[in-house]
N, C-alpha and C positions, 0 to 999 in steps of 0.2 A: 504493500500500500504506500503509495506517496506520501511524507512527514509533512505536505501541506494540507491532509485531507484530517491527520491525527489533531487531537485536541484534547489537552488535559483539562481536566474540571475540578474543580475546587473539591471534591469527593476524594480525587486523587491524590491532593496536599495533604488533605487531612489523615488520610490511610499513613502515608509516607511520614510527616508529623508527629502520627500517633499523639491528632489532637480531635475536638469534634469541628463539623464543620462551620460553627457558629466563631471558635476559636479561629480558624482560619480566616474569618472575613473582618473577623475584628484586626485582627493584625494588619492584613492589606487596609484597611480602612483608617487604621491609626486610632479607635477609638480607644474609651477603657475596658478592663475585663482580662487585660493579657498581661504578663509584667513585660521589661523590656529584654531580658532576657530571652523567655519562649517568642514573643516578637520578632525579633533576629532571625533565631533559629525557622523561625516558619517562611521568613523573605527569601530567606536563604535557599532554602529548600523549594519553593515556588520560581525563584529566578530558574534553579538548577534545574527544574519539572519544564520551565517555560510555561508557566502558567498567565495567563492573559482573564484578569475580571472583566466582568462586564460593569459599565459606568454604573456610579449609583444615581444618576439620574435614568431611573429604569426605562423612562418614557421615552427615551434619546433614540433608545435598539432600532425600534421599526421607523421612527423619523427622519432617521441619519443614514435610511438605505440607499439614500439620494447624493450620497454627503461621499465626497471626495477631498482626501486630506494632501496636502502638497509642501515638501518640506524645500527651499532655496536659500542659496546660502547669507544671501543679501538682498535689500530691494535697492542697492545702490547702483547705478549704473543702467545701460541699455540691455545689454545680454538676456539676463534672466526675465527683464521683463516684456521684451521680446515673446523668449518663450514662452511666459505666463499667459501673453496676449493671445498667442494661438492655440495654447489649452483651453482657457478661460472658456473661450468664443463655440468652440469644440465643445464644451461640458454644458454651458448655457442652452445652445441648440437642441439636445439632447435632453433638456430636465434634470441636470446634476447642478448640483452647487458645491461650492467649495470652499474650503479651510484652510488659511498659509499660514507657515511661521517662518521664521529664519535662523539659522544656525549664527552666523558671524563666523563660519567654516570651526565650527568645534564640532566633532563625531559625539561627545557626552551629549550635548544639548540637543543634538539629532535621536540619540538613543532616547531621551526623556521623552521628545517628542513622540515616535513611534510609539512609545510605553501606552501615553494619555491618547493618541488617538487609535489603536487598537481596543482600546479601554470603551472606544465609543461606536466600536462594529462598523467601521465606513463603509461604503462599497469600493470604495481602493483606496491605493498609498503610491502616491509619486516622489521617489528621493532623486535629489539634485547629487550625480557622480555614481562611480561604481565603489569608492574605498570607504567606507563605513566599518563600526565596533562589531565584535565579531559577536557579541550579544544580541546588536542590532539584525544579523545576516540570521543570526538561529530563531530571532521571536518572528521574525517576516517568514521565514521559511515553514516552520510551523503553523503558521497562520493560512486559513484558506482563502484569506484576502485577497484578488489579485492583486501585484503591484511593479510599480513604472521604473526605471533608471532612468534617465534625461540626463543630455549634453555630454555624458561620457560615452563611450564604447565597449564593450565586453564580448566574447564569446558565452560568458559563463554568468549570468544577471542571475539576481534571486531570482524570479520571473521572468521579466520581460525589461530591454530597453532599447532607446530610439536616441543615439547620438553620435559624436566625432572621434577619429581615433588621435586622440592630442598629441601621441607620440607621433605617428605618422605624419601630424602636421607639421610638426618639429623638422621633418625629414624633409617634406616638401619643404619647407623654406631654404633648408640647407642645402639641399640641392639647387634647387634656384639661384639661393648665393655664390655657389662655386660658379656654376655654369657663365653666370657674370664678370666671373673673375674675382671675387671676394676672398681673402685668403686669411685675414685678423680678425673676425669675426668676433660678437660681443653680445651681451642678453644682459635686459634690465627686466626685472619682475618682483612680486612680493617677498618676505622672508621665507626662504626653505621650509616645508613643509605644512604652509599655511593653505596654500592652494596646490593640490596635489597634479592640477594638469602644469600646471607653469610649470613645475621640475619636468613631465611626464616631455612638454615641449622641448625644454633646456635638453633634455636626454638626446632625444632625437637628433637635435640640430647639432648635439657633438658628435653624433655616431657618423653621421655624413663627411664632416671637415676632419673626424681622425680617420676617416677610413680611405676620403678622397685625396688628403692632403697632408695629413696624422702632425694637424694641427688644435691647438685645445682652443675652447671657447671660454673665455674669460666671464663673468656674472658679478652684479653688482644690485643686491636684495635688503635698500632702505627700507625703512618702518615709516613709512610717512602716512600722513591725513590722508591721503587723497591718492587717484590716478595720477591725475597731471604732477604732481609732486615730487610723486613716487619716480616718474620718469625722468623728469628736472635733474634730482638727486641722484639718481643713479646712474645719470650721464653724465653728471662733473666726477662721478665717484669713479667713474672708469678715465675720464680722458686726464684726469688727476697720478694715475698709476701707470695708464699705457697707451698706446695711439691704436684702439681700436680703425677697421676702415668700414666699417659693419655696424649698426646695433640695430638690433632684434629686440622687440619690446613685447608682455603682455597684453597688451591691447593697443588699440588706436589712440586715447587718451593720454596712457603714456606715452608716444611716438610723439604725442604733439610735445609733451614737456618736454620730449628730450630735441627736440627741433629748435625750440628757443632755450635751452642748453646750448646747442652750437651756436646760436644764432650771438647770443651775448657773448662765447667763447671765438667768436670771429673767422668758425668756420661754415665753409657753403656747402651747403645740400645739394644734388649731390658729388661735388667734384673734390671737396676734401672727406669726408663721410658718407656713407650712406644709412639711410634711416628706413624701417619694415617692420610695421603695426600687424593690428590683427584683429578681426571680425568686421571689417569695412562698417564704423557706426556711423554714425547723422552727422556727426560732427568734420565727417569728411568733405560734406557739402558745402561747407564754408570757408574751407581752408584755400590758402591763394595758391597752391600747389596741389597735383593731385598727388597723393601717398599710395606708396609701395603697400600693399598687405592682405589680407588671406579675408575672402568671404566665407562666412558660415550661416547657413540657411538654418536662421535659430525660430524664425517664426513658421515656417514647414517641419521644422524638429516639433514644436508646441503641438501642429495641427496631427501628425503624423504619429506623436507618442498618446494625445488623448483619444484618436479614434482607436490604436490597437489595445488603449485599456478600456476603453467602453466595448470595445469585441469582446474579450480575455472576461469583462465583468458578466457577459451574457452568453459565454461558454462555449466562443466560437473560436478556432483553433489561430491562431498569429506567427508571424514572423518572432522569434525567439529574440531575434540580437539584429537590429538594422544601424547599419552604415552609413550616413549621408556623407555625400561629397563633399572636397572643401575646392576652392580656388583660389588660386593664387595670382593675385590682381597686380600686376606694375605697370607701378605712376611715374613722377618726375624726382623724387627721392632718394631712386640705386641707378645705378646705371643702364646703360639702354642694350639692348643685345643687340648683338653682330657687329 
């Protein structure tokens, strides 16, 4: 039998507990009646069972079978809300409403999330990425929930997901860069491990330059406010240590800070540096140059992951793991080929 079809019941705590099941709910519930002791011991034991309450707002069960929860990691920025846009519109059409939170990219605050919205019986779970707590991959898998990945890639999703392979985009640029002629190549993005695809990119784009050129890519990952900032900073932080001829940004946002980084640093774009953003945002539309960088089709990822969990919720069979294409857009920024 599939471990998504199994379900432990509070029957089942209690057996294993060797408490009654009035004890068990007291515990999950946090009232009184249990000392803090047997309390532990009973969390403990329901973590270990994968045991999932149902809300004690009892009335929620058959109301919330409408109810689509959606976990992203930020509302800052175009990306995510992009894809939001093309779920939303997707789920609205269809009679579903939905519930967001936001991590701020912490896996704890994703798992607590999961916790309380399984607690409220959705009819699915959309998480933003594939690298999630491994507590988080066993209550979703246990659960007969359907549920979504978005904006990552996997062959191997709890379920189902609908996104980009960020490694591979990493490669696609690095490729593009050599073939340019790019040879000092450079990456500006957030601190190590905060956003798991920024490294998964940074990967990529060195496996290219050591394999075509078995040259290293240099990174420089400020803590700043902001996109623009973030890029600013981390393009004085590199041409401070070295003469990159390259830099490769997290996003569009950053490429703009690091443009007027050179621009105040008194180099030109592109005949002393070159500069290559990523997810072609709004913000490209204004800019007096067009920029070097990668389209990603995040509002057909939106449309494209809600209709295969609206199939998956009504038990119609799906694409396991979808790939969207990425492109790779050059502007006035790198150099011009041939």
């Amino acid at each position: 039998m599939d471990s998504r079809d199994k379900t432990t019941k509070i029957e089942d705590v209690a057996a294993a507990a060797n408490v009654s099941i009035m004890s068990v709910s007291r515990a999950i519930r946090g009232v009184e009646g249990v000392s803090e002791k047997k309390r532990t011991e009973i969390l403990k034991i329901a973590r270990q069972m994968k045991y999932v309450p149902n809300s004690n707002a009892r009335s929620l069960a058959v109301a919330n079978s409408n109810l689509i929860g959606i976990s992203l990691p930020t509302f800052a920025g175009e990306v995510f809300a992009d894809i939001l846009n093309g779920m939303r519109r997707t789920f609205d059409s269809a009679g579903y409403s939905s519930v967001i939170d936001t991590t701020e990219y912490d896996p704890e605050a994703e798992l607590k999330w999961v916790r309380r919205l399984l607690s409220w019986q959705p009819a699915g779970i959309i998480l933003t990425g594939t690298d999630h707590q491994q507590e988080t991959i066993e209550l979703l898998k246990a659960s007969p929930i359907p549920v979504l990945e978005i904006w990552d890639h996997t062959e191997d999703p709890i379920d189902i997901c609908v996104g980009i392979d960020h490694h591979q985009a990493g490669q696609m640029i690095g490729e593009h860069a050599y073939a340019l002629g790019y040879r000092a190549p450079a990456f500006v993005s957030t601190p190590r491990g905060y956003d798991t695809r920024a490294d998964a990119r940074l990967t990529g784009l060195r496996d290219v330059f050591l394999r075509e050129a078995s040259t290293s890519v240099l990174s420089a990952r400020p803590a700043s406010s902001n996109s623009f900032s973030t890029g600013f900073d981390g393009t004085a932080e590199l041409l401070d240590r070295a003469t990159p001829d390259l830099i490769c940004y997290l996003n569009d946002h950053m490429a703009f800070g690091g443009m007027m980084c050179c621009q105040e640093r008194g180099l030109s774009v592109p005949e002393d540096i070159g500069i290559v953003g990523f997810n072609q945002l709004d913000i490209l539309s204004v800019l007096p140059v067009k920029l070097t960088t990668v389209r990603t089709l995040r509002r057909l990822m939106g449309i494209a992951g809600a209709r295969n969990l609206l199939a998956r919720i009504n038990g119609v069979v799906v694409e396991k793991s979808q790939n969207l294409p990425l492109e790779f857009v050059i502007g006035q920024t790198t150099r011009q080929q041939g």
